[in-house]
PDBQT receptor file of N, H, CA, C and O in Angstrom, charges set to zero:
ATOM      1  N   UNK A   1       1.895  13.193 -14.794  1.00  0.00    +0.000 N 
ATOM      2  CA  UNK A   1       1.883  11.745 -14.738  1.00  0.00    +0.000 C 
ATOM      3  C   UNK A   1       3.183  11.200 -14.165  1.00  0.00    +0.000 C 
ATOM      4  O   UNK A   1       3.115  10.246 -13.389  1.00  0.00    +0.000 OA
ATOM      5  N   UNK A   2       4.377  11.734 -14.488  1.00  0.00    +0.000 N 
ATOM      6  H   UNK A   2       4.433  12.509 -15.118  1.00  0.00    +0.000 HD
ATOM      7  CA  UNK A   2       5.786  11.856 -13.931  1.00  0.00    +0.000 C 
ATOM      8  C   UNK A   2       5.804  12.092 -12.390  1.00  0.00    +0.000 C 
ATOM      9  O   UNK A   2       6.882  11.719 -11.927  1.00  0.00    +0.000 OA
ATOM     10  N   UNK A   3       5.151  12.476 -11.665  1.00  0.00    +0.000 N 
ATOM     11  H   UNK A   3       4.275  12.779 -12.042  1.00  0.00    +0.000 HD
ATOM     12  CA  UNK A   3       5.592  12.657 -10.370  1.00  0.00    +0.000 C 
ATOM     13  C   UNK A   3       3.917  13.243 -10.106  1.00  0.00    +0.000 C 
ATOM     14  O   UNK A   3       3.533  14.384 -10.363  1.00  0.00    +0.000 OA
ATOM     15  N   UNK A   4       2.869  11.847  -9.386  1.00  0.00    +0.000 N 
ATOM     16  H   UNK A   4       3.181  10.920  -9.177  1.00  0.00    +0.000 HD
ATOM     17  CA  UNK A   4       2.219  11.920  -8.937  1.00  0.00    +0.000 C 
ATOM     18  C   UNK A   4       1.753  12.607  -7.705  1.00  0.00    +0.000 C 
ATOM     19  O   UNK A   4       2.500  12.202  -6.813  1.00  0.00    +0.000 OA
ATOM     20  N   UNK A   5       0.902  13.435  -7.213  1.00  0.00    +0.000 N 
ATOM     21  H   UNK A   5       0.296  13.763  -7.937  1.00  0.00    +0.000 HD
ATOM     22  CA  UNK A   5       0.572  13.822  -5.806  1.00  0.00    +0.000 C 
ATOM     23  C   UNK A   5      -0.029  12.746  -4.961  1.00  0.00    +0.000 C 
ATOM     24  O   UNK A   5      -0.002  12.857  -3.735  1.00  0.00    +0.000 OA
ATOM     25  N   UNK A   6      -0.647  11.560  -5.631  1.00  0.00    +0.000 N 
ATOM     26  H   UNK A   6      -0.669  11.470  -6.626  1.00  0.00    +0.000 HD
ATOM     27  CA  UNK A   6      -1.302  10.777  -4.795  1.00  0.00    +0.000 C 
ATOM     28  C   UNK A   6      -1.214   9.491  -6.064  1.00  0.00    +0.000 C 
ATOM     29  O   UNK A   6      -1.672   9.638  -7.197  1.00  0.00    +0.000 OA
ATOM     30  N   UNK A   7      -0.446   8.110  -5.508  1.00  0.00    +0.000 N 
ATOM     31  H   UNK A   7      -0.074   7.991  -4.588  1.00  0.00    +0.000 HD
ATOM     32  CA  UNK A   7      -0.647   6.839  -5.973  1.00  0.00    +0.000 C 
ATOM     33  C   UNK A   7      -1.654   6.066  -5.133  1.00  0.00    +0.000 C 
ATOM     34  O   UNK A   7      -1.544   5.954  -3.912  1.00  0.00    +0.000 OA
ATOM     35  N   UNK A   8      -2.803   5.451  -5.970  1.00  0.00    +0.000 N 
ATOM     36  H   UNK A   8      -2.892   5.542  -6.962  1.00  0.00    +0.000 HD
ATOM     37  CA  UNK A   8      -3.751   4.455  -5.728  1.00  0.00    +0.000 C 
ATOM     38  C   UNK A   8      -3.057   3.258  -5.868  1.00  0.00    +0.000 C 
ATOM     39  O   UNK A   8      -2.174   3.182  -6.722  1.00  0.00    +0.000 OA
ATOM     40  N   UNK A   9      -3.368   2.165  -5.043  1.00  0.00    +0.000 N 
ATOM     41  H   UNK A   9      -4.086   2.226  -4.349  1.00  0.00    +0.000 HD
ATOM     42  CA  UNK A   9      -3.445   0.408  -5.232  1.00  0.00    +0.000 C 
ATOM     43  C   UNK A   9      -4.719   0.050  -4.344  1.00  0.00    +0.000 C 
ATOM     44  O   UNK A   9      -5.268   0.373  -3.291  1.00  0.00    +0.000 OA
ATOM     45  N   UNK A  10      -4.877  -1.026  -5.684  1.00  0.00    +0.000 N 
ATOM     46  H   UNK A  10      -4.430  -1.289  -6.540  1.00  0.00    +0.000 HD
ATOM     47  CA  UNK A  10      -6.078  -1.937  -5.472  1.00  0.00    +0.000 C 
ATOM     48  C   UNK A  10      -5.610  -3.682  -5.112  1.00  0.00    +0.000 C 
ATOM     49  O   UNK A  10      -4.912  -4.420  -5.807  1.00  0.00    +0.000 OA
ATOM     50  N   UNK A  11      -6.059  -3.880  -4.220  1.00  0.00    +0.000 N 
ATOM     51  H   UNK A  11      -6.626  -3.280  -3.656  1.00  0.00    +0.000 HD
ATOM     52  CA  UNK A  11      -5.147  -5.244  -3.452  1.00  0.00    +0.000 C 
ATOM     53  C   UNK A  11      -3.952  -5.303  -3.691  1.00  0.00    +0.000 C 
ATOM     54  O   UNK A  11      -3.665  -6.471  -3.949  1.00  0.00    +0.000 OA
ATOM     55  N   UNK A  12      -2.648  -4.309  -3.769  1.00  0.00    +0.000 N 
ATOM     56  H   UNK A  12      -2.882  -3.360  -3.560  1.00  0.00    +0.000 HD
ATOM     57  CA  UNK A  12      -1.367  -4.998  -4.162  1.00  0.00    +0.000 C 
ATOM     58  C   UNK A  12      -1.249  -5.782  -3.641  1.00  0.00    +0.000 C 
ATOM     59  O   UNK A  12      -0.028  -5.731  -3.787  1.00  0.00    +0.000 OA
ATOM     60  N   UNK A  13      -1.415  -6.883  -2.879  1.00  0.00    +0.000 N 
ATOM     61  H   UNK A  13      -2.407  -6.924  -2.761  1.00  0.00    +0.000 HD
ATOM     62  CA  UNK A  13      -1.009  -8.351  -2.704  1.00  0.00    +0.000 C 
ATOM     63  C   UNK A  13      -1.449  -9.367  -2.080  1.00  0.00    +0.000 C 
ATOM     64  O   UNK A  13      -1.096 -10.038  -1.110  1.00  0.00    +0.000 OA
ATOM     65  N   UNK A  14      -2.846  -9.352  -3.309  1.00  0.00    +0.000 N 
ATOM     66  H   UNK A  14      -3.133  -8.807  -4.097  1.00  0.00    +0.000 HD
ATOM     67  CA  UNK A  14      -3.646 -10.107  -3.334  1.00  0.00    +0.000 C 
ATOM     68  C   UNK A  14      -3.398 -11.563  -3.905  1.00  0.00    +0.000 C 
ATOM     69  O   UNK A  14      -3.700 -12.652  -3.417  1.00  0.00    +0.000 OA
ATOM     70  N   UNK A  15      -2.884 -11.309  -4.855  1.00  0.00    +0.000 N 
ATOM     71  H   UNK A  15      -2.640 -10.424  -5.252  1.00  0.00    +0.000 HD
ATOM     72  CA  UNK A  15      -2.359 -12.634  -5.713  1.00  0.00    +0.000 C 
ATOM     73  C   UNK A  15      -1.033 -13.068  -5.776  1.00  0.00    +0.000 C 
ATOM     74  O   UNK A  15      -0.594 -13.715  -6.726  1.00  0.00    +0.000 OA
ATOM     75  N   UNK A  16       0.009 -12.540  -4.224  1.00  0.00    +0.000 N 
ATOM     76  H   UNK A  16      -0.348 -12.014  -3.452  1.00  0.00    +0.000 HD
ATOM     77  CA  UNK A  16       0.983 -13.146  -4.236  1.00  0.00    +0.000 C 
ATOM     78  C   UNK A  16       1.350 -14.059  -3.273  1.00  0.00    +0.000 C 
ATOM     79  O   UNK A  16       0.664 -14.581  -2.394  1.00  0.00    +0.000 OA
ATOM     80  N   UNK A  17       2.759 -14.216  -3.601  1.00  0.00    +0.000 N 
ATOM     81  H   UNK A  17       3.316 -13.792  -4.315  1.00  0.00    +0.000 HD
ATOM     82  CA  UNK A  17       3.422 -15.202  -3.083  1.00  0.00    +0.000 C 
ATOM     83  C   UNK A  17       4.051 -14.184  -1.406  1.00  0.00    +0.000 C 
ATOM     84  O   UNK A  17       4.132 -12.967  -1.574  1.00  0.00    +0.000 OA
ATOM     85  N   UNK A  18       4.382 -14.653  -0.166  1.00  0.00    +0.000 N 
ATOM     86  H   UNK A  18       4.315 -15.642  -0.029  1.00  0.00    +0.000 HD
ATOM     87  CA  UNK A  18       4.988 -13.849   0.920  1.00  0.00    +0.000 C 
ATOM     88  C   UNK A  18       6.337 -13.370   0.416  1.00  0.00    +0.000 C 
ATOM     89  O   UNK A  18       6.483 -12.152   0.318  1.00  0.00    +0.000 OA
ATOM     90  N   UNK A  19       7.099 -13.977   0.165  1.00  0.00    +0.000 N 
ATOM     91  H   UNK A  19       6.980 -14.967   0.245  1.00  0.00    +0.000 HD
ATOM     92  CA  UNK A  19       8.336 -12.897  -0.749  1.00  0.00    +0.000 C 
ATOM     93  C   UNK A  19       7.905 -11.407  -1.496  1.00  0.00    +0.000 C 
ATOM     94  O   UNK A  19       8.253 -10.230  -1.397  1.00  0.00    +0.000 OA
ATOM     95  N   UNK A  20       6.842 -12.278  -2.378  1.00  0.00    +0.000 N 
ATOM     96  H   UNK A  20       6.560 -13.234  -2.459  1.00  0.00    +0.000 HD
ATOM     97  CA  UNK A  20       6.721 -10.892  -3.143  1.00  0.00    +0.000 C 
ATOM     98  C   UNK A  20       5.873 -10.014  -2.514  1.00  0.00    +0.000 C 
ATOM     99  O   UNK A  20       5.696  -8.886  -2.974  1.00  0.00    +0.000 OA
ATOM    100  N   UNK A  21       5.388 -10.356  -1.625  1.00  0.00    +0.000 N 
ATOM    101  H   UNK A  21       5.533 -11.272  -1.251  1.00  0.00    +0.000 HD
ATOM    102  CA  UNK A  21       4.245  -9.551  -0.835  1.00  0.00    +0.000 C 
ATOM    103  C   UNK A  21       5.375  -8.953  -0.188  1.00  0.00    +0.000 C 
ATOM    104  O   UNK A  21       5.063  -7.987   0.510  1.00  0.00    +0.000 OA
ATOM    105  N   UNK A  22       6.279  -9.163  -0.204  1.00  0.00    +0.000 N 
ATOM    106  H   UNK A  22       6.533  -9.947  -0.771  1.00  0.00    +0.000 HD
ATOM    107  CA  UNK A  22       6.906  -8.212   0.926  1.00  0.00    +0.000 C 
ATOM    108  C   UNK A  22       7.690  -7.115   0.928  1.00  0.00    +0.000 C 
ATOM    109  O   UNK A  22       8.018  -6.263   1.755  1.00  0.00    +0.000 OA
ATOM    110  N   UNK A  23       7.971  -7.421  -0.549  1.00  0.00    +0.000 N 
ATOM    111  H   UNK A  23       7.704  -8.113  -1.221  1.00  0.00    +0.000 HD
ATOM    112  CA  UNK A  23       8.950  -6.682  -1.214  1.00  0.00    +0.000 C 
ATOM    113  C   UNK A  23       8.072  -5.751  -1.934  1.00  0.00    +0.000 C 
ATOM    114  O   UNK A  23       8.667  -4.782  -2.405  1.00  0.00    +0.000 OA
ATOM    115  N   UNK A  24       6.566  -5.811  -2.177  1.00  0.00    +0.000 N 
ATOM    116  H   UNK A  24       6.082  -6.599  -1.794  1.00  0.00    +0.000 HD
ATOM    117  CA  UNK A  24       5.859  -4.695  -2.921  1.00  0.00    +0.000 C 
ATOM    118  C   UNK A  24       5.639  -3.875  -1.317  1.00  0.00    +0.000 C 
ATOM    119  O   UNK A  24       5.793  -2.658  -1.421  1.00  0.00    +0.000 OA
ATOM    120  N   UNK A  25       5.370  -4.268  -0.147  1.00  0.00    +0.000 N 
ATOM    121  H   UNK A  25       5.245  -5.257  -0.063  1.00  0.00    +0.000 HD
ATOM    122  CA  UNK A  25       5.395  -3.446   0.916  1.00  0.00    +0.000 C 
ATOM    123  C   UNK A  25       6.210  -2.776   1.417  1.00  0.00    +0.000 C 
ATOM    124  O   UNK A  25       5.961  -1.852   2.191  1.00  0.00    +0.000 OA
ATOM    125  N   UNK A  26       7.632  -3.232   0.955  1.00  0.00    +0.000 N 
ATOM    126  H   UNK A  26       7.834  -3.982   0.326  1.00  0.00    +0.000 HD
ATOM    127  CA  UNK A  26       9.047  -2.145   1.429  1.00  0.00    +0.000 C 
ATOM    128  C   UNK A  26       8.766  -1.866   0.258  1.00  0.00    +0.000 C 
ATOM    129  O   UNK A  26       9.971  -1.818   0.011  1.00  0.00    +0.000 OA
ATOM    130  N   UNK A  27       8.073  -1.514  -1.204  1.00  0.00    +0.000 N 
ATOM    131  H   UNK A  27       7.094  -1.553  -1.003  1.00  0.00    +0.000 HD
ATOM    132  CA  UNK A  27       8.213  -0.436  -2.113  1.00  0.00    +0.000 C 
ATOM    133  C   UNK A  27       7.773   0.313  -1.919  1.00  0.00    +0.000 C 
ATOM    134  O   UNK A  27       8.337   1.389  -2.119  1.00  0.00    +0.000 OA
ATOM    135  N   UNK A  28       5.982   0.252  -1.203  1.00  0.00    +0.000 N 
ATOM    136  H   UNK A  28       5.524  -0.622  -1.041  1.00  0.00    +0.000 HD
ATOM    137  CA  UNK A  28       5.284   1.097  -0.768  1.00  0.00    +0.000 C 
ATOM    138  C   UNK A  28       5.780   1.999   0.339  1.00  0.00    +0.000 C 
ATOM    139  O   UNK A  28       5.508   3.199   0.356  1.00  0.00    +0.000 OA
ATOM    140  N   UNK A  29       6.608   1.325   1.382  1.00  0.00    +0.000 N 
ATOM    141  H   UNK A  29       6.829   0.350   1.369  1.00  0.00    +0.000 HD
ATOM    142  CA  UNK A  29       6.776   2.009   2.213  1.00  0.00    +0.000 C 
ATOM    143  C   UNK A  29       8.095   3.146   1.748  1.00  0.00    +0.000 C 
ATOM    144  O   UNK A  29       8.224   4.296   2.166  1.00  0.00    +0.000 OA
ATOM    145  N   UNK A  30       8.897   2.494   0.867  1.00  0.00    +0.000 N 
ATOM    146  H   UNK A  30       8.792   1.560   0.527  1.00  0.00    +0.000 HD
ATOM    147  CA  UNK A  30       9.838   3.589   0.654  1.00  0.00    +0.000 C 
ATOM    148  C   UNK A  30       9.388   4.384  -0.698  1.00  0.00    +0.000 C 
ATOM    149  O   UNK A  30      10.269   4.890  -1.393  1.00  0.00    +0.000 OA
ATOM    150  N   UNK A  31       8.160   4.481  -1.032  1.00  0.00    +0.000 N 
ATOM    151  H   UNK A  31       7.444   4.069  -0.468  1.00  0.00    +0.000 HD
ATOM    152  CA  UNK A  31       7.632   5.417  -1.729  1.00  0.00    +0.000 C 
ATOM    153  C   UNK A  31       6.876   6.465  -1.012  1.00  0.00    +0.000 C 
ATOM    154  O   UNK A  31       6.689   7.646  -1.302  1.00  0.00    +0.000 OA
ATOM    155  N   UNK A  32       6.426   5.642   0.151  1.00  0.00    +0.000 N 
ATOM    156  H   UNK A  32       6.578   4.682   0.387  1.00  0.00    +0.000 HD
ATOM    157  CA  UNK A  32       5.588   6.524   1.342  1.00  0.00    +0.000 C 
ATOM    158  C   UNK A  32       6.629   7.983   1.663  1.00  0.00    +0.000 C 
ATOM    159  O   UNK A  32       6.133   9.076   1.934  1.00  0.00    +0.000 OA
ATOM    160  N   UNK A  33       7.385   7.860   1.616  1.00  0.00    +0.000 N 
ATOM    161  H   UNK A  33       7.789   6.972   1.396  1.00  0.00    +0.000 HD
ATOM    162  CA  UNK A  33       8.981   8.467   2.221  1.00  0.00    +0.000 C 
ATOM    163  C   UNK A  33       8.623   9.689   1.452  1.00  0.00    +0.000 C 
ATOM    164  O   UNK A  33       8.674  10.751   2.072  1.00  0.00    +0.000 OA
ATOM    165  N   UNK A  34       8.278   9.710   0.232  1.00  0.00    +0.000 N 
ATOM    166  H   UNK A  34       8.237   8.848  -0.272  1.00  0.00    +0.000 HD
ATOM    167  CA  UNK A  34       8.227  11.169  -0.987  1.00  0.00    +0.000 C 
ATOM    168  C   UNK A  34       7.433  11.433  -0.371  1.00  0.00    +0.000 C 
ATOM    169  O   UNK A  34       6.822  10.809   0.497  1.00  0.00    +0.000 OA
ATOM    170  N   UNK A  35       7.306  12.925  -0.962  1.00  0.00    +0.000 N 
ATOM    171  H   UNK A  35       7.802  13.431  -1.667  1.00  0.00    +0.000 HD
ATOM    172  CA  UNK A  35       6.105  13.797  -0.658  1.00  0.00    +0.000 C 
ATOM    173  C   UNK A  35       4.783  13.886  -1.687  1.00  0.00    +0.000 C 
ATOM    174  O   UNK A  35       4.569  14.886  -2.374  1.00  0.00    +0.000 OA
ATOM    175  N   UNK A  36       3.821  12.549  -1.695  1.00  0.00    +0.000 N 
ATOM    176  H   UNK A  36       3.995  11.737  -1.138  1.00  0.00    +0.000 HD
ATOM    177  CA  UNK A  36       2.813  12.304  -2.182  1.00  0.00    +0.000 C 
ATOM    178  C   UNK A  36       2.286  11.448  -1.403  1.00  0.00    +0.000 C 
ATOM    179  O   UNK A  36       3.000  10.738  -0.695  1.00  0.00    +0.000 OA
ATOM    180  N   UNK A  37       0.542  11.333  -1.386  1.00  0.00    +0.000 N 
ATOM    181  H   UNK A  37      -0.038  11.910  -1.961  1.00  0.00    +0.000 HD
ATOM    182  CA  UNK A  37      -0.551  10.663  -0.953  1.00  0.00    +0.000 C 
ATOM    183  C   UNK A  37      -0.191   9.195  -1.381  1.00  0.00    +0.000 C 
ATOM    184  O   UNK A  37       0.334   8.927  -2.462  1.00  0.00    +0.000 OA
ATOM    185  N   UNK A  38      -0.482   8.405  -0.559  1.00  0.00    +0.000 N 
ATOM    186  H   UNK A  38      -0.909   8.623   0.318  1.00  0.00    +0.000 HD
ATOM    187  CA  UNK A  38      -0.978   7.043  -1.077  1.00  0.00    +0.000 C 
ATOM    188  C   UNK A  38      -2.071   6.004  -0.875  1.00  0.00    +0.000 C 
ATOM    189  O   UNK A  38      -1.925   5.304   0.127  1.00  0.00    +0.000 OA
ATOM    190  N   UNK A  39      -2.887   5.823  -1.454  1.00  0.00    +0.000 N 
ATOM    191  H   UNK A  39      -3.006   6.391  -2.269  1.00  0.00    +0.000 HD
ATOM    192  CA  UNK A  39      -4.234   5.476  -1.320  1.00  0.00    +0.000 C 
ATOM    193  C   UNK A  39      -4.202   3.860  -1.536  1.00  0.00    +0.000 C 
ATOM    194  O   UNK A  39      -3.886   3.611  -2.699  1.00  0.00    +0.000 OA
ATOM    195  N   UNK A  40      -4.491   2.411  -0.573  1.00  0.00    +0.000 N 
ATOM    196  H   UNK A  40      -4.748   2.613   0.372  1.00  0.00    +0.000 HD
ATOM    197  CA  UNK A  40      -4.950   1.412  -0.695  1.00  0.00    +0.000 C 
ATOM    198  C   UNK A  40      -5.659   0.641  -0.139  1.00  0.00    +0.000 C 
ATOM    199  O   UNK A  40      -5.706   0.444   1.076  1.00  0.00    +0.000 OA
ATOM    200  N   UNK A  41      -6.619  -0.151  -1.419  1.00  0.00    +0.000 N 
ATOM    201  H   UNK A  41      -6.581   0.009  -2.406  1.00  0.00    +0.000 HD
ATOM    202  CA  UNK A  41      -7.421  -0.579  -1.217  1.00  0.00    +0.000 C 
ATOM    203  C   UNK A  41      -7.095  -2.236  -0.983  1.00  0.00    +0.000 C 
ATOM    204  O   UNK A  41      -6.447  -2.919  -1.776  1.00  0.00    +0.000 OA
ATOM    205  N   UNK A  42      -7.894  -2.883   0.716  1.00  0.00    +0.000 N 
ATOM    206  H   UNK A  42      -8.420  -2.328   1.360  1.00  0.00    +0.000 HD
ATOM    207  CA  UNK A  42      -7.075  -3.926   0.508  1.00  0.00    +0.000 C 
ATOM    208  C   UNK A  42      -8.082  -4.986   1.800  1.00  0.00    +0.000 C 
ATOM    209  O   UNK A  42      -8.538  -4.580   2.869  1.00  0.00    +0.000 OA
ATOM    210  N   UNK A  43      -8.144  -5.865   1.435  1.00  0.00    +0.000 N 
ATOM    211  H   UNK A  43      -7.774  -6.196   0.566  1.00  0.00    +0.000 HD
ATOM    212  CA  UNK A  43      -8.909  -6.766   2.395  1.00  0.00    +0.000 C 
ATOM    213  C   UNK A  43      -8.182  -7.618   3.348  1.00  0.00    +0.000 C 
ATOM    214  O   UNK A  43      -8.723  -8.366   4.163  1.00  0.00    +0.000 OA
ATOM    215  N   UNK A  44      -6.643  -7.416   3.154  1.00  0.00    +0.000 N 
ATOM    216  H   UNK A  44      -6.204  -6.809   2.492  1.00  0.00    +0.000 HD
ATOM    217  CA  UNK A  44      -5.886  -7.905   3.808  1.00  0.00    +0.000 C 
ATOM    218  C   UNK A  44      -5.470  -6.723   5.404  1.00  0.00    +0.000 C 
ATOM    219  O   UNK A  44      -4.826  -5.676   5.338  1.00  0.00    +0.000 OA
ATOM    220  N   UNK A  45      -6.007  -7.265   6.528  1.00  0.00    +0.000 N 
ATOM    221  H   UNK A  45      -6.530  -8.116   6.581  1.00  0.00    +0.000 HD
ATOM    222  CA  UNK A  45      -5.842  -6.604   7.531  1.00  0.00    +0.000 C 
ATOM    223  C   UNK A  45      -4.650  -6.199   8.295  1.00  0.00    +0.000 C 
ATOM    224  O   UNK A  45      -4.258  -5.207   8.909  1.00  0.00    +0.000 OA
ATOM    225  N   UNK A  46      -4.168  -7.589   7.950  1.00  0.00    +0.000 N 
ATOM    226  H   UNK A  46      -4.486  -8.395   7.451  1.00  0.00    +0.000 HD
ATOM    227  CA  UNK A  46      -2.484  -7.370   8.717  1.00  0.00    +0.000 C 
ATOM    228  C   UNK A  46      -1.544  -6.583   7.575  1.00  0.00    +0.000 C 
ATOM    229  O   UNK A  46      -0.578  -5.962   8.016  1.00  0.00    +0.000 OA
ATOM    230  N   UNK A  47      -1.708  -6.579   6.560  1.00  0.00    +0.000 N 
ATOM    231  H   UNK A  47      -2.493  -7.083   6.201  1.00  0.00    +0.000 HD
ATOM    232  CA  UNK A  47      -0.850  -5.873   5.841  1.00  0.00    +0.000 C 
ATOM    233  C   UNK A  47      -1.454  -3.962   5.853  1.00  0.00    +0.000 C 
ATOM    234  O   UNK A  47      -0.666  -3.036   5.659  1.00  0.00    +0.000 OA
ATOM    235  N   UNK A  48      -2.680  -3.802   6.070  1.00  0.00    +0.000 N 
ATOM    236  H   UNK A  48      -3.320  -4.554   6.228  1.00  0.00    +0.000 HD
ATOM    237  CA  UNK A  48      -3.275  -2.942   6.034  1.00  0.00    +0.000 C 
ATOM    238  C   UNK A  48      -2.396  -2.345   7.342  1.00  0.00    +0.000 C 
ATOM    239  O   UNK A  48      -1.686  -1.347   7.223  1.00  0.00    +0.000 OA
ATOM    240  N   UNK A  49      -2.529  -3.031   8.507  1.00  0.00    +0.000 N 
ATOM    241  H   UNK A  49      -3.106  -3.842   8.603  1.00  0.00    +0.000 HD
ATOM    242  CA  UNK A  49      -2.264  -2.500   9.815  1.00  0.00    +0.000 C 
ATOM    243  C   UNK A  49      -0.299  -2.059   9.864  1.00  0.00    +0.000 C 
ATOM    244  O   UNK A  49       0.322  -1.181  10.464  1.00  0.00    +0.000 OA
ATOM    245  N   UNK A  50       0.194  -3.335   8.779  1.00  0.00    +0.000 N 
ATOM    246  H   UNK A  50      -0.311  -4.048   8.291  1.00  0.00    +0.000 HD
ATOM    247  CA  UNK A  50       1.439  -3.331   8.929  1.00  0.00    +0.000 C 
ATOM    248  C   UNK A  50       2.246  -1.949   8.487  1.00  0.00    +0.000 C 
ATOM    249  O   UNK A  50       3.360  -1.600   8.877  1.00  0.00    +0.000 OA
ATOM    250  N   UNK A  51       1.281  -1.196   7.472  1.00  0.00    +0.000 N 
ATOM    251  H   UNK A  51       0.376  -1.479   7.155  1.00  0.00    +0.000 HD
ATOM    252  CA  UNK A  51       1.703  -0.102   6.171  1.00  0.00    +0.000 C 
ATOM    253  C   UNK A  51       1.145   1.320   6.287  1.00  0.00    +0.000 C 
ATOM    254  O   UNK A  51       1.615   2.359   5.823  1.00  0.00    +0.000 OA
ATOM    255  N   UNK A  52      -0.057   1.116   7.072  1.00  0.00    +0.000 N 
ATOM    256  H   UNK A  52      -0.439   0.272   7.449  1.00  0.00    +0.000 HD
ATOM    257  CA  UNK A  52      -0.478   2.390   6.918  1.00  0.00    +0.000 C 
ATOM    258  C   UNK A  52      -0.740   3.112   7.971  1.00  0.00    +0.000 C 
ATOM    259  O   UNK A  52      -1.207   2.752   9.052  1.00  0.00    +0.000 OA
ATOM    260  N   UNK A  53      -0.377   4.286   7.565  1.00  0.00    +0.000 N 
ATOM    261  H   UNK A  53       0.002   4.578   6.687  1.00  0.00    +0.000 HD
ATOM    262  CA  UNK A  53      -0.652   5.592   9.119  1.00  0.00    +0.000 C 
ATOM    263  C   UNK A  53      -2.415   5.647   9.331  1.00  0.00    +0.000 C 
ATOM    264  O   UNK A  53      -2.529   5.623  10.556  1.00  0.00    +0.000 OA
ATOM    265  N   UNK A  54      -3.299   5.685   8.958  1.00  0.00    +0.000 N 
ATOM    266  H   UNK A  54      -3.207   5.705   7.963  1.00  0.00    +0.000 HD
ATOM    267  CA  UNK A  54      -4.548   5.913   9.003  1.00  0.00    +0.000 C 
ATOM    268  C   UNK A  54      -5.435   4.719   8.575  1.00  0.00    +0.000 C 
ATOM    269  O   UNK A  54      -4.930   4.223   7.568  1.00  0.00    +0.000 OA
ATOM    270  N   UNK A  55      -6.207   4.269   8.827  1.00  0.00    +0.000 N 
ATOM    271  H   UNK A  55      -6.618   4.672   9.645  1.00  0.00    +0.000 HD
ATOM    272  CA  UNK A  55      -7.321   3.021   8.476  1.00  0.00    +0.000 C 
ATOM    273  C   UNK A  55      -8.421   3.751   8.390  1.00  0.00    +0.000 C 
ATOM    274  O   UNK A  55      -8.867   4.651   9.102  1.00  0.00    +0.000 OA
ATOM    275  N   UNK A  56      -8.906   3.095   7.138  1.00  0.00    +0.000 N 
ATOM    276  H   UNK A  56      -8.544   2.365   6.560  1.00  0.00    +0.000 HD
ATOM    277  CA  UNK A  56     -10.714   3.789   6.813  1.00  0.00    +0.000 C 
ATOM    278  C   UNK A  56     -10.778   2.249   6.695  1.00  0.00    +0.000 C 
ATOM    279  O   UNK A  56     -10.042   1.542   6.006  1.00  0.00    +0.000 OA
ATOM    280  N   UNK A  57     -12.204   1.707   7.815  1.00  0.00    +0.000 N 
ATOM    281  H   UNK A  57     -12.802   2.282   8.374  1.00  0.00    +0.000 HD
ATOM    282  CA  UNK A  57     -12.965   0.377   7.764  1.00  0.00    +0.000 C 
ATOM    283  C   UNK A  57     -13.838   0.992   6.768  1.00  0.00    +0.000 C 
ATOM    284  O   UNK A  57     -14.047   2.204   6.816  1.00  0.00    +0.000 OA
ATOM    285  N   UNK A  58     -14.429   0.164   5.760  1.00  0.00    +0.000 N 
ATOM    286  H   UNK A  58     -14.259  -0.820   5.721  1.00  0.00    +0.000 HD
ATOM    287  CA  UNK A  58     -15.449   0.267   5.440  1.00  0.00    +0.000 C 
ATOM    288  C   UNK A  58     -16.316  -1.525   5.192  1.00  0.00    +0.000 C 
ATOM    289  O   UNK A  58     -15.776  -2.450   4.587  1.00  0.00    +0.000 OA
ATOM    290  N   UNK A  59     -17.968  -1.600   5.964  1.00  0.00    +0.000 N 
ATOM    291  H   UNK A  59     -18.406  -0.848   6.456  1.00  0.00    +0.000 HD
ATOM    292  CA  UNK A  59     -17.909  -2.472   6.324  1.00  0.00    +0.000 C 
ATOM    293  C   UNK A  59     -19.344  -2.524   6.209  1.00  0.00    +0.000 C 
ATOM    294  O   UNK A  59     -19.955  -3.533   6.562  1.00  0.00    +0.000 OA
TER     295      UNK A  59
C-alpha cells in the first residue's frame, strides 16, 4: 500500500478551481517521474492531452 505499482484517479479536477487544477497536475506529473503506472479517468480533454503519454477514447 506504501509504494504502489499503479495509482488510479477518477476526475482529479473535476471540481476545481485553475490554481488547484494545476497544482494537482504538476503532482501527477512529478509522481509520473517514479517508477509506477498511472491510471486517469477524466472527461476533461485538454488536461487529458496536457498529462498523459497514451489516450484511451472511450466513446
Amino acid at each position: 500500500m506504501l509504494d504502489p505499482e499503479i495509482l488510479c484517479f477518477d476526475e482529479p479536477t473535476s471540481a476545481l478551481d485553475a490554481e488547484s487544477a494545476q497544482k494537482v497536475t504538476e503532482l501527477i506529473k512529478s509522481l509520473s517521474k517514479k517508477d509506477m503506472g498511472i491510471l486517469i479517468v477524466t472527461h476533461d480533454e485538454s488536461f487529458a492531452t496536457n498529462i498523459a503519454t497514451e489516450i484511451i477514447n472511450l466513446s
